[in-house]
C-alpha positions as CSV (number, residue, x, y, z in Angstrom):
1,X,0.0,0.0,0.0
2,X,1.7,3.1,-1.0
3,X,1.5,6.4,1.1
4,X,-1.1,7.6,-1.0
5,X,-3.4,4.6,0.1
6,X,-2.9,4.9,3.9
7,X,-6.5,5.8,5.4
8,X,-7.6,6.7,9.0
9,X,-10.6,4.6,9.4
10,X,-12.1,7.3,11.8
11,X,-11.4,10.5,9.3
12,X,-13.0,8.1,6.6
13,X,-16.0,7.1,8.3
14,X,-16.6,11.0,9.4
15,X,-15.9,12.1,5.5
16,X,-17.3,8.8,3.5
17,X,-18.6,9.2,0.5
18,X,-20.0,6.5,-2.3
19,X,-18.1,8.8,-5.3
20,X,-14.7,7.5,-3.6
21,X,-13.1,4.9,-5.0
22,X,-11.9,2.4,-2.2
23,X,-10.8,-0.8,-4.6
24,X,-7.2,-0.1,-3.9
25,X,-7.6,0.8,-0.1
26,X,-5.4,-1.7,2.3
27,X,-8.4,-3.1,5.2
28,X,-7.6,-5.2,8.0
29,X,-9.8,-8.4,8.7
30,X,-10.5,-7.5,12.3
31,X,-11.7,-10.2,15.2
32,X,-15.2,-8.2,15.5
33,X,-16.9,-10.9,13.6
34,X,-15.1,-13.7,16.0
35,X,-18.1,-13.8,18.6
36,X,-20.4,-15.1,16.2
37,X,-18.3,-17.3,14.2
38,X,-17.8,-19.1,17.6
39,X,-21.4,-19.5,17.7
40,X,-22.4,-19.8,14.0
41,X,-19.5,-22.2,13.3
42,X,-20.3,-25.6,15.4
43,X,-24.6,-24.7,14.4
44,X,-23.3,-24.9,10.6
45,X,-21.1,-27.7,11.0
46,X,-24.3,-29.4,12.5
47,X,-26.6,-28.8,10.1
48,X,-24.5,-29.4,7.4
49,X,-23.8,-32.7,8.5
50,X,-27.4,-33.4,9.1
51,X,-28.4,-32.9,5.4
52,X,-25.6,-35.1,4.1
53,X,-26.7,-37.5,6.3
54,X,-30.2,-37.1,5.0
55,X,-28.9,-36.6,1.4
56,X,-27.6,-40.3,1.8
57,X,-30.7,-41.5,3.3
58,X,-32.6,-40.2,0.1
59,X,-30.4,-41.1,-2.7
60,X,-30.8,-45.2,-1.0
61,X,-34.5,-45.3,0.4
62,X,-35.9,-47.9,-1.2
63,X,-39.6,-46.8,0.6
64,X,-40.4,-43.9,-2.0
65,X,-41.2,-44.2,-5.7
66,X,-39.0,-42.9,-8.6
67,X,-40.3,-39.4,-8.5
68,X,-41.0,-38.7,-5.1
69,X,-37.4,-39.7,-4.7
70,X,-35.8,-37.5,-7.2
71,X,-37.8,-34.4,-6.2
72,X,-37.1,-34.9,-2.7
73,X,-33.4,-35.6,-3.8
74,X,-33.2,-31.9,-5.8
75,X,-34.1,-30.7,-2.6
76,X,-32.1,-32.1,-0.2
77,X,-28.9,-31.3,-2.5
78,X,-29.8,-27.4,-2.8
79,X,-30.2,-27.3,0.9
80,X,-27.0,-29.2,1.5
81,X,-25.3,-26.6,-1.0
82,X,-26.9,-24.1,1.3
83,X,-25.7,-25.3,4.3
84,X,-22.1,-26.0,2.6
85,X,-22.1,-22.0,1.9
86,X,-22.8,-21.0,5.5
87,X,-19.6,-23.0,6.9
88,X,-17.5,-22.1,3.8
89,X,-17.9,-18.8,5.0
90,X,-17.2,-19.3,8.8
91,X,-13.8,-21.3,7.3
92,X,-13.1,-18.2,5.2
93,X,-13.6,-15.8,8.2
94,X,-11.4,-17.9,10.3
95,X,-8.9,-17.8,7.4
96,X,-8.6,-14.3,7.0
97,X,-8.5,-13.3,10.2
98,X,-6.0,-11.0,11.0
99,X,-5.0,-10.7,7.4
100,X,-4.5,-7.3,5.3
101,X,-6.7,-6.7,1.9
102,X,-7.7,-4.7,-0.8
103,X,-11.1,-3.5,-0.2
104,X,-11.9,-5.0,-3.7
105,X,-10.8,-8.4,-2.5
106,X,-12.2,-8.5,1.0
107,X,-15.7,-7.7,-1.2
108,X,-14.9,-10.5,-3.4
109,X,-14.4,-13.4,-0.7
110,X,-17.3,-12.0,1.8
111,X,-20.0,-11.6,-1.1
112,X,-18.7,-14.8,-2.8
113,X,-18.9,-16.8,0.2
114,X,-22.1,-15.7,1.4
115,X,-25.4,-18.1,0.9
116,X,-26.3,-17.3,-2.6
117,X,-30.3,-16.4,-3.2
118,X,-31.7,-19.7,-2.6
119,X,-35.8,-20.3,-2.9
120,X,-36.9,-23.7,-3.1
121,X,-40.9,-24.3,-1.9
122,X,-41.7,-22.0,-5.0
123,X,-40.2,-24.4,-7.2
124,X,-42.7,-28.0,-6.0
125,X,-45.4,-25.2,-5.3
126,X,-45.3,-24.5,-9.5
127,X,-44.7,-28.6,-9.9
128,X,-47.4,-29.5,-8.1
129,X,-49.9,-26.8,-9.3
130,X,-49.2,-27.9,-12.8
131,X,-49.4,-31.8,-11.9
132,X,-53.3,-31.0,-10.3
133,X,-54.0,-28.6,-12.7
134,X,-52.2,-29.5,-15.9
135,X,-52.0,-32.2,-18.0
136,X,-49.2,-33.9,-15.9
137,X,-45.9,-32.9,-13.9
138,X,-42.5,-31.1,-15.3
139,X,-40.1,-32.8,-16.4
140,X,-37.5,-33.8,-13.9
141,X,-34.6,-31.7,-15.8
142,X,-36.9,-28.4,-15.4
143,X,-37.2,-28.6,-12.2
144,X,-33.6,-29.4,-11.9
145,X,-33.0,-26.1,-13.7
146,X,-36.0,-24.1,-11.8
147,X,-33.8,-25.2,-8.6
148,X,-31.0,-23.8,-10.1
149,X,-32.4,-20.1,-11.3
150,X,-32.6,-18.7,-7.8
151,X,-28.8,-19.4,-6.8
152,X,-27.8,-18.4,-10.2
153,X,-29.6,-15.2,-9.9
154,X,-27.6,-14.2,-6.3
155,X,-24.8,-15.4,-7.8
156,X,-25.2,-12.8,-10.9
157,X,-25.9,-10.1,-7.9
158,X,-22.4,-10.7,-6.3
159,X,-20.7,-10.3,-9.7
160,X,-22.7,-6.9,-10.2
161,X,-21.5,-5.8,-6.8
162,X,-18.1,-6.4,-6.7
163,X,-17.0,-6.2,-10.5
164,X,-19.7,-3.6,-11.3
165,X,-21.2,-1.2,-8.7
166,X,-19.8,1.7,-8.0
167,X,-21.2,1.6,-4.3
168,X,-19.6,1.4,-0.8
169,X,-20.9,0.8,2.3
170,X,-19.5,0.8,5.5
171,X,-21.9,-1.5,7.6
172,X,-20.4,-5.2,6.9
173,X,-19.3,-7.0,9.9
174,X,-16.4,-8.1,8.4
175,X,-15.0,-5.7,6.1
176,X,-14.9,-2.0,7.6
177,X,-15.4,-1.0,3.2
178,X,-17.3,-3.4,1.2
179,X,-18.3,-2.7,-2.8
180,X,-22.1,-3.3,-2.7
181,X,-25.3,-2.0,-3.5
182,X,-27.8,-2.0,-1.2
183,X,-30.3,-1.8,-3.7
184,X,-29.7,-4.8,-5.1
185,X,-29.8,-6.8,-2.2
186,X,-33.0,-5.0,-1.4
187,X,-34.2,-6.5,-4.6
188,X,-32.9,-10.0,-3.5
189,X,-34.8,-9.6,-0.7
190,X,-38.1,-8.8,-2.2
191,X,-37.7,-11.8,-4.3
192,X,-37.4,-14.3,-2.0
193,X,-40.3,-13.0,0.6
194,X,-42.5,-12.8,-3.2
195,X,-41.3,-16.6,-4.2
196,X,-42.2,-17.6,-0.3
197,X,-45.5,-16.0,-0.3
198,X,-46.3,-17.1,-4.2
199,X,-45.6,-20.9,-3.2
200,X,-48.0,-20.6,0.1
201,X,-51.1,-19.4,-2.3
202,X,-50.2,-21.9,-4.5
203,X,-50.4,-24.6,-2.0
204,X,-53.7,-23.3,-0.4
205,X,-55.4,-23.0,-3.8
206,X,-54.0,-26.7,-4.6
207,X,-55.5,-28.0,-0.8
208,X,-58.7,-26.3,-1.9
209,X,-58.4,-28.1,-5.5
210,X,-58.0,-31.4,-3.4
211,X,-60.4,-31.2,-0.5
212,X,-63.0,-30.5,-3.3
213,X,-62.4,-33.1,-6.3
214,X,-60.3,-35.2,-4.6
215,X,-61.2,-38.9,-2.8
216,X,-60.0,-40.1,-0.1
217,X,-57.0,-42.6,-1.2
218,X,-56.6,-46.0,-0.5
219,X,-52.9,-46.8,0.4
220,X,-51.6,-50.5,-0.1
221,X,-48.8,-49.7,1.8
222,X,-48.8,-46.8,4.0
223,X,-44.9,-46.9,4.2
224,X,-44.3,-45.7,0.3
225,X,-44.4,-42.6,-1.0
226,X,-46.2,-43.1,-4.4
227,X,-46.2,-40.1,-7.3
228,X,-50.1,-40.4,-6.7
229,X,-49.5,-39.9,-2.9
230,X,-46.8,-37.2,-3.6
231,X,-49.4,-35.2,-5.5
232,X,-52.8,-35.9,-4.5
233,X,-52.7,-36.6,-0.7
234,X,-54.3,-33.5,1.1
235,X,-52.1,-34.4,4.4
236,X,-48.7,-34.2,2.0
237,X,-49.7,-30.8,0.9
238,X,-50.4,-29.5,4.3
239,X,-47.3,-30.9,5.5
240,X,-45.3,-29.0,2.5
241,X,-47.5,-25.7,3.0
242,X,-45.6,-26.0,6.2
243,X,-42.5,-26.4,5.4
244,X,-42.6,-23.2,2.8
245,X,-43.9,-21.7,5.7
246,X,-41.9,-22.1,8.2
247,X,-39.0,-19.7,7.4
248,X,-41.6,-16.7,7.9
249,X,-41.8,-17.9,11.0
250,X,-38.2,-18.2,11.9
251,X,-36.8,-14.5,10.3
252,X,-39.5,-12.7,12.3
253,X,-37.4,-12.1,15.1
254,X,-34.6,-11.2,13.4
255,X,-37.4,-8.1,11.6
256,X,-38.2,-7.5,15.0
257,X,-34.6,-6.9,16.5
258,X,-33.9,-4.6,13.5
259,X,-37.1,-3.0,13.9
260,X,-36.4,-2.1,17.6
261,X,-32.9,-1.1,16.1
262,X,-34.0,1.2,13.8
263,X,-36.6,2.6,15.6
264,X,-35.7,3.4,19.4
265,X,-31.5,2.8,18.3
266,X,-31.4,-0.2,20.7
267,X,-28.8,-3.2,20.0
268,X,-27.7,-6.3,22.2
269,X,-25.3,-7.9,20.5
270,X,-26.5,-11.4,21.8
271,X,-30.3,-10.7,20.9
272,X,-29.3,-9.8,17.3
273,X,-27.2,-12.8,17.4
274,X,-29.5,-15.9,18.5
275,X,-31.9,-13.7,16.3
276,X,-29.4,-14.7,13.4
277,X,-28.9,-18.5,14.6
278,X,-32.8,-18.5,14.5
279,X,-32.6,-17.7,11.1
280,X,-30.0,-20.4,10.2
281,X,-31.9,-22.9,11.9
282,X,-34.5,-22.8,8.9
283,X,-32.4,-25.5,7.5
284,X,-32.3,-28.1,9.4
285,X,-36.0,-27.5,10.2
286,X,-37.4,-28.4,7.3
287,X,-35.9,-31.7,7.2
288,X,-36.2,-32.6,10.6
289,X,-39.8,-31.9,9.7
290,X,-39.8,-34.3,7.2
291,X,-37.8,-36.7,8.7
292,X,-40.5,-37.0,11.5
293,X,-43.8,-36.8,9.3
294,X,-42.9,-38.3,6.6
295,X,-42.8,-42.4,7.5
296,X,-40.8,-43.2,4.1
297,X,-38.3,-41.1,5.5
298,X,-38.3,-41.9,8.8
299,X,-38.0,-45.4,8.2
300,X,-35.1,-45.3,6.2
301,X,-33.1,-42.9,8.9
302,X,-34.0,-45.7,11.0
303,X,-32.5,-48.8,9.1
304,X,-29.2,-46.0,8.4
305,X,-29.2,-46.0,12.4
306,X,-29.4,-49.9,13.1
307,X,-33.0,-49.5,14.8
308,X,-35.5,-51.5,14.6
309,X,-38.3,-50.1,12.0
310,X,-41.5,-49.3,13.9
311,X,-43.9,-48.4,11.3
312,X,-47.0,-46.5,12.1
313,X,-49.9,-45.9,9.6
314,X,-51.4,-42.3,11.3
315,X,-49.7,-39.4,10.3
316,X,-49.4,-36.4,13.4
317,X,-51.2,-34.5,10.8
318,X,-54.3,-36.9,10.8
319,X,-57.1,-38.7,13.0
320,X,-57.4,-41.9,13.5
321,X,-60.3,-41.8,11.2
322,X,-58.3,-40.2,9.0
323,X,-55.6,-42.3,9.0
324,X,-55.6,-43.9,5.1
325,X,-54.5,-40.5,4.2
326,X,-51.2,-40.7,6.3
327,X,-48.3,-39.1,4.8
């Protein structure tokens, strides 16, 4: 960094201004961010070794049909990617730690290594609308790609921040300048809380389609997971509803501390944080929710983990009455 380059952090925050250009700027990776990497780091390596687990359980349960299986496959694997995103960028932080950077490559590794735009209930939502109101499902290879669009499209954002924008902003936790538009990830934003919302009316018009024209059905085998079952049983559909749900339920604290922040200027460090764990926690959620409703997946964790199988026909979702339509 030549003499020209040397910056005092406090003059710059007190002067900042987005027509600077900071690329060549020498930044130090400080510890602030150490705190939560503590925290964040063994809830990552958790979760991330959760879904491979249940990534293996998937790709060798012999208790769901072809389709079922390759849907819930797709699934699984974005999630896993997901979850391999969140550690990679704990391992990063823990890597740079302490090191000196451009400003243009401490933008390149943080926006790089964070969790891509990822939406996935939109995508079965748009399957399984199609499948009850079309002709018949997509084709596995579209929703391979639909599953793909949403990372793809984050991925495009990072490359317009740090290559393109002309913005800085001050407020990343690990770089003191980072090249970013905050518009953009506003826009990010507003996508995924649109996809979320898009997928729940979707399901909720499809439960309506199904509690209307559809029968009861009659399962041979309670234990498989049939494309007909996949599609067409009302429980399954409430029990993805939830699912696509759930992460509404999981970032509103996280609204709620940054609500209080930028209303009444009131920060705890540890609230915002668990707020964030929360958050992270959507993950492993999900599956754990379909690991304990879903009895084709249950079972097949089961025989992975040397139990005994104890198969049950009633679904937590149903009555006993109502038990033909288990999950």
């Amino acid at each position: 960094m030549t003499e020209q380059e040397t910056i005092d952090y406090e003059e710059l925050y007190a002067n900042f201004s987005n027509s600077q250009d900071f690329s060549n700027f020498d930044i130090l990776v400080t510890d602030y961010y150490l705190p939560q990497v503590q925290i964040y780091f063994p809830v990552h390596a958790i979760t991330l070794g959760f879904m491979l687990f249940m990534l293996w359980s998937l790709a060798t349960n012999p208790y769901l049909h072809s389709r079922p299986k390759n849907l819930f496959l797709i699934s699984c694997f974005f999630f896993t990617i997901g979850a391999g995103y969140n550690i990679s960028f704990d391992i990063g932080y823990l890597y740079l730690r302490g090191k000196t950077l451009s400003v243009q490559s401490c933008s390149i590794a943080t926006r790089f290594m964070k969790n891509s735009l990822s939406v996935t209930g939109i995508v079965d939502a748009v399957d399984r609308y199609i499948a009850i109101f079309g002709r018949k499902p997509l084709r596995i290879r579209w929703i391979f790609l639909l599953y793909c669009l949403f990372p793809l499209i984050g991925i495009c954002g990072s490359i317009y921040d740090v290559f393109i924008s002309t913005n800085w902003i001050t407020s990343d936790m690990i770089c003191l300048i980072t090249r970013s538009s905050s518009t953009l990830q506003d826009i990010l934003l507003v996508i995924q809380w649109i996809t979320i919302l898009t997928a729940m009316v979707f399901y909720l018009i499809i439960y309506r389609k199904l509690a209307k024209h559809t029968k009861m059905l009659k399962l041979l085998n309670p234990d498989l997971m049939t494309q007909e079952r996949y599609y067409r049983d009302k429980q399954v559909v409430k029990l993805f509803f939830f699912s696509c749900s759930l992460p509404i339920f999981l970032v509103l604290p996280n609204m709620l501390v940054h609500a209080v922040n930028d209303l009444f200027g009131i920060r705890h460090r540890m609230v915002t944080l668990l707020s964030w764990v929360l958050l992270d926690l959507a993950i492993p959620f999900i599956w754990v929710v379909y690991l304990v409703f879903v009895p084709s997946i249950k079972n097949r964790a089961r025989d992975l983990c040397n139990c005994a199988p104890q198969v049950t026909n009633v679904s937590a979702f149903t009555t006993p009455a109502q038990s033909s339509t288990a999950i």
